[in-house]
C-alpha positions in Angstrom: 118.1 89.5 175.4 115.6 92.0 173.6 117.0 93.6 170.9 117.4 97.4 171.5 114.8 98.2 169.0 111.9 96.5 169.6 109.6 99.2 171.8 110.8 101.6 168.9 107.7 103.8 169.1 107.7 104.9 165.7 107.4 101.0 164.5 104.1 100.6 166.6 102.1 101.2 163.8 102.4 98.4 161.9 100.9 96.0 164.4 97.5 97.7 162.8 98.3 96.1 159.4 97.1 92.8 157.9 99.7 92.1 156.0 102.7 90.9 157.6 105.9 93.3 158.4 109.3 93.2 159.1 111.9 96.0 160.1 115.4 95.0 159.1 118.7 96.3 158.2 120.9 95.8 155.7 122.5 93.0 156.9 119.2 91.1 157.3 118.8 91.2 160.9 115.2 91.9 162.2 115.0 95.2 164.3 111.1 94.8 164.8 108.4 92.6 163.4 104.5 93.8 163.6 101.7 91.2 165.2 100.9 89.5 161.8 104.3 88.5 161.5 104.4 86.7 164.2 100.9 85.0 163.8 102.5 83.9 160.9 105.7 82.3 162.2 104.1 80.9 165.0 106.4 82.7 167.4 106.8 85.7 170.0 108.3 89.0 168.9 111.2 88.7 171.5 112.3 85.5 169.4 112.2 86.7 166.3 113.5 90.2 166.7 117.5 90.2 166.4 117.4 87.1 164.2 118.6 86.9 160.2 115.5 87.5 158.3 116.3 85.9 155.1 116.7 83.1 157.2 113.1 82.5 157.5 112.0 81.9 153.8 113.0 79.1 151.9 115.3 80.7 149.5 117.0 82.7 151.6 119.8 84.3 149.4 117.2 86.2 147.3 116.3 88.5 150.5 120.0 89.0 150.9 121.0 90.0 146.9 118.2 92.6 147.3 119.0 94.1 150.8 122.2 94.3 149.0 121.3 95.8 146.2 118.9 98.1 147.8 121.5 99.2 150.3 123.7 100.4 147.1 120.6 102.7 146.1 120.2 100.5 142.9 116.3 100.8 143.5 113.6 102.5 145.7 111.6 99.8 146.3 111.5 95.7 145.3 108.4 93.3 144.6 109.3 89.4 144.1 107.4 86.3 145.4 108.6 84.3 147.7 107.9 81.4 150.2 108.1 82.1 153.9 109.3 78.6 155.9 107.4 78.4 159.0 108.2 75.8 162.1 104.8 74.3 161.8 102.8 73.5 158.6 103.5 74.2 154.9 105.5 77.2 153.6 103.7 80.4 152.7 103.6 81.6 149.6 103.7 85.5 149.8 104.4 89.0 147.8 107.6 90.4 149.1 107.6 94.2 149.4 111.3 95.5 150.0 111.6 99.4 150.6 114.1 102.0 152.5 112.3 103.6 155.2 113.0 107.6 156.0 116.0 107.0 158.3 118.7 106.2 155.7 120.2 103.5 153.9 120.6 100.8 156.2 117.2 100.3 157.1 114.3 98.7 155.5 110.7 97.4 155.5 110.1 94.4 154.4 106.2 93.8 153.7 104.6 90.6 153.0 101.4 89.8 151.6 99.9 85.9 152.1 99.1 85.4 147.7 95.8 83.7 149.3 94.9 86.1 151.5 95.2 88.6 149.2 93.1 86.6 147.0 90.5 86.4 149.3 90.7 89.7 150.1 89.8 90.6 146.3 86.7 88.2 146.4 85.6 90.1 149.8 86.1 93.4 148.4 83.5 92.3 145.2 81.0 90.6 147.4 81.0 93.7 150.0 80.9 96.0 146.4 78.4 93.4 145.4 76.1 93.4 147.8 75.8 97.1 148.4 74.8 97.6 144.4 72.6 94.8 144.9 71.1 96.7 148.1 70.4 99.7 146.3 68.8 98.0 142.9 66.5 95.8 145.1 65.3 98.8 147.1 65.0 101.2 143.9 63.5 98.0 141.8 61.4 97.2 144.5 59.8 100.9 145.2 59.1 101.1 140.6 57.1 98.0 141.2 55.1 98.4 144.1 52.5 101.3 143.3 51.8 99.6 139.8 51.6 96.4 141.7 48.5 98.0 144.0 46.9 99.3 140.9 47.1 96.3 138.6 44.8 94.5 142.1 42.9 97.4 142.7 41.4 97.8 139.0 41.4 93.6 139.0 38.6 93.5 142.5 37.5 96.3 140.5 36.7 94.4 137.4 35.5 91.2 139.4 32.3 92.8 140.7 31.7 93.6 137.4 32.0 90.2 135.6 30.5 87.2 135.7 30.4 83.1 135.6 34.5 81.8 134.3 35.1 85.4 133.8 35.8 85.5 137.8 38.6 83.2 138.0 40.8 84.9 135.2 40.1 88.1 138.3 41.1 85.7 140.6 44.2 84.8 139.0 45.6 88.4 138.8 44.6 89.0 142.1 46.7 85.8 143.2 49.6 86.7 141.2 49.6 90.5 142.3 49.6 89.2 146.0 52.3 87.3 145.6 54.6 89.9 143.6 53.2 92.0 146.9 54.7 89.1 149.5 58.2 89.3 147.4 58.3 93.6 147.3 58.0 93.1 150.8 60.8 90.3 151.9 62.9 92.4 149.6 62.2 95.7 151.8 62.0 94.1 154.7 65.7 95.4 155.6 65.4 98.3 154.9 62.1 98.7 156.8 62.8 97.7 160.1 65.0 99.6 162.7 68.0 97.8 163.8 67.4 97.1 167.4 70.7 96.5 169.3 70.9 94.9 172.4 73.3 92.2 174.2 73.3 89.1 171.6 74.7 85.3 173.0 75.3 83.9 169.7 74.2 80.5 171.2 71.2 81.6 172.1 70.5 82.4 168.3 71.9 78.8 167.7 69.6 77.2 170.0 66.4 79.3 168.6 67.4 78.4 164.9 68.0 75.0 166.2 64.4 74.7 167.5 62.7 76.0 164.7 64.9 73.5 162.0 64.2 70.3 164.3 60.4 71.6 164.1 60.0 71.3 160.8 62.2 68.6 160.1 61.7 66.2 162.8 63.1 63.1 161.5 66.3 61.3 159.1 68.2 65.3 160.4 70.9 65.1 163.4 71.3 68.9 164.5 74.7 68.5 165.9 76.1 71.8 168.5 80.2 72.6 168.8 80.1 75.6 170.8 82.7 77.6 172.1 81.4 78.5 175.8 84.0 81.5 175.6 82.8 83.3 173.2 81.2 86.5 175.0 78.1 88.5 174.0 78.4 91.4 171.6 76.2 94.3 170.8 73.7 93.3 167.8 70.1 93.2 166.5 69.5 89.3 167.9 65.8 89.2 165.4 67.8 89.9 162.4 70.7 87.3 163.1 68.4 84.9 164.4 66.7 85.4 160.8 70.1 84.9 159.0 71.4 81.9 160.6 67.8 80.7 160.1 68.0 81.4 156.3 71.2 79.9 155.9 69.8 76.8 158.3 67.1 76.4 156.0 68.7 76.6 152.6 71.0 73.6 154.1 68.3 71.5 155.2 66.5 72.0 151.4 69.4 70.7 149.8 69.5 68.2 152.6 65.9 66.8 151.2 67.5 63.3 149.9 70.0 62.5 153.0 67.0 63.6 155.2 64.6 61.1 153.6 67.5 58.3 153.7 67.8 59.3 157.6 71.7 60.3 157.7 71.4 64.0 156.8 73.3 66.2 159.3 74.0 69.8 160.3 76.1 71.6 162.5 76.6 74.8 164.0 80.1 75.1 165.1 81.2 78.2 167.2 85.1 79.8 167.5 87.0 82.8 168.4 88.8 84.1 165.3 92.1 86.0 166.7 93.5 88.4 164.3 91.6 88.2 161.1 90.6 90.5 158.6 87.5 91.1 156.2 85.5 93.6 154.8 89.0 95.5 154.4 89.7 95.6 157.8 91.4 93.6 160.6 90.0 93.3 163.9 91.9 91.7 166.5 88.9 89.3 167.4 85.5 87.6 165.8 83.3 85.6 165.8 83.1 82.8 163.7 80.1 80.8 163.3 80.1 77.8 161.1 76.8 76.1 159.9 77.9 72.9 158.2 75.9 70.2 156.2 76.4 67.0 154.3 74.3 67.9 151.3 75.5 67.7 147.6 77.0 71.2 147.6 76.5 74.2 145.9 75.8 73.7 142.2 79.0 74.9 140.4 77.0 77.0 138.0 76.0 79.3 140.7 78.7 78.8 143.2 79.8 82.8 142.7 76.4 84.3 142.7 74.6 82.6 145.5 74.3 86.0 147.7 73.2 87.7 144.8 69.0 88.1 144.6 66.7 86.0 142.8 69.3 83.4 142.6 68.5 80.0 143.3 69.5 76.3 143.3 66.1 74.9 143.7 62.8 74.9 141.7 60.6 77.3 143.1 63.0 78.7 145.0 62.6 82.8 145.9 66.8 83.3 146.1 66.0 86.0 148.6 67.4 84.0 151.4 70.9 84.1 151.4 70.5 87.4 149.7 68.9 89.0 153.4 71.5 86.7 155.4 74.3 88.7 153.9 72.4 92.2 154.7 71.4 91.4 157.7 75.2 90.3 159.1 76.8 93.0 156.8 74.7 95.3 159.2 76.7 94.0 161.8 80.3 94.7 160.1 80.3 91.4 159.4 80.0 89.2 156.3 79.5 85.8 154.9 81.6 83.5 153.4 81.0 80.1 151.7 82.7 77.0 151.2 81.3 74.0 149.4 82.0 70.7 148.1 80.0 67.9 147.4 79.6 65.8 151.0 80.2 69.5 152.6 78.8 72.8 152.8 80.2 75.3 155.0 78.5 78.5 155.4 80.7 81.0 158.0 79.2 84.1 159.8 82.1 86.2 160.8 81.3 89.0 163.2 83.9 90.9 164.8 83.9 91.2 168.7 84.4 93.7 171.3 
């Protein structure tokens, strides 16, 4: 039987939250639980709606002696930690939120936030924060170096015509060196240059380009393995500029790859999945993309693990650290980030984009 509060119109707005939310009253007994909640327990809202609530962690009296105390006014609101029991996999480990709502004293909402998502959460929120600080010192950094930069060439052709014999390859050198500085100003514009040209994106399609172009230059000892989702449907994007982030992050992973690609068993694999209710860049979207590109290399060194999408940081000699830098841009430009995770034997590099 459905309990006679659950199309409770006023409730409806907590199925926009990420955090997970329960409606109960002083007794315990759920009058409404949003659609985190019940990603969380693994079950329908018609189940768990009329059922005990402290029943479902796995201490429940601790729920009960504070809907108890809060139904005796002894306090506004109630923050413990708790663990939520689910039917299927380990217990959760979340921040209990207990407060009265505005229709009396036998009512309450109980909010629970998962301690790792809200961990992750905080590590999103500094790489998003990150990343657009780093945005704007590139471009600014990038703009103070550039008209010096033509100058210093300009007066060195300048000053070649006018010297002679060894004298010319000390020219030659600063010429060299000032086209080079040129080649970075410009990767590290680049971004900012071009428009972003949206159209219909397949994301397999993107695969299947970056695919080509990694077998192409590394033809043997690398097995380029596909797990695609055939579901996933095309989304509005700029299909250049993720083509050219899934082919930086491609290539980083095949670099590191250099020793298991010369012994022959080096693999990588792009891996394709709906994501259903997941949240990042501090909000929730009710689906996205996720794209994994996975490898067998040694990992990401530890000593950079937590600045590897910042610029000019690197885990290889000669190295521009540009790469992952303009990955992140590029699918931040697409409400959409990057994540990392990495141990030795595994690298997994995950391009969530949300969907329509």
């Amino acid at each position: 039987m459905t309990p006679p509060y659950a199309s409770t119109p006023r409730f409806q707005a907590f199925d926009l939250l990420a955090t997970l939310v329960a409606v109960v009253r002083g007794d315990g007994r759920i009058v409404f639980a949003n659609s985190a909640l019940e990603d969380a327990l693994g079950s329908s809202r018609r189940t768990i709606e009329g059922s005990s609530f402290p029943n479902f962690f796995t201490r429940p009296d601790v729920l009960r002696v504070a809907l108890d105390g809060a139904s005796r006014n002894e306090y506004a609101a109630l923050r413990y930690d708790a663990q939520l029991a689910r039917a299927s996999g380990e217990p959760l480990p979340v921040h209990v939120v207990l407060a009265q709502t505005e229709v009396g004293d036998d009512e309450f909402v109980v909010e629970l936030l998962p301690l790792e998502a809200q961990s992750k959460q905080e590590r999103e929120e500094r790489m998003i924060d990150q990343a657009e600080a780093n945005k704007e010192l590139i471009r600014n950094l990038a703009h103070e170096i550039k008209n010096p930069l033509g100058g210093i060439r300009g007066a060195a052709q300048l000053l070649e015509m006018e010297v002679d014999g060894g004298l010319k390859d000390y020219t030659k050198v600063i010429i060299h060196e000032a086209d080079r500085l040129q080649t970075l100003v410009d990767r590290l514009l680049a971004p900012h240059r071009k428009p972003h040209v949206v159209g219909d994106v397949n994301i397999h399609e993107v695969c299947e380009r970056v695919r080509s172009l990694v077998l192409a230059e590394f033809p043997k000892g690398l097995a380029v393995v596909r797990d695609y989702d055939a579901s996933i449907p095309e989304f509005r994007g700029d299909r250049e500029q993720l083509i050219q982030a899934v082919l930086n992050i491609a290539h980083n992973a095949c670099q590191a790859l250099a020793e298991r690609i010369a012994a022959g068993d080096a693999e990588l694999v792009f891996r394709t999945r709906i994501a259903r209710q997941v949240t990042f860049g501090k909000q929730r979207y009710r689906l996205a993309l996720e794209l994994h590109v996975i490898d067998n290399g040694p990992g990401v060194p530890e000593s950079i693990k937590d600045r590897i999408f910042y610029p000019l940081v690197s885990g290889r000699d000669g190295g521009s650290g540009l790469g992952l830098t303009l990955a992140q841009t590029f699918v931040q430009q697409h409400h959409g980030l990057i994540e990392c995770d990495s141990v030795p034997g595994r690298t997994d590099f995950t391009v969530l984009i949300p969907l329509p």
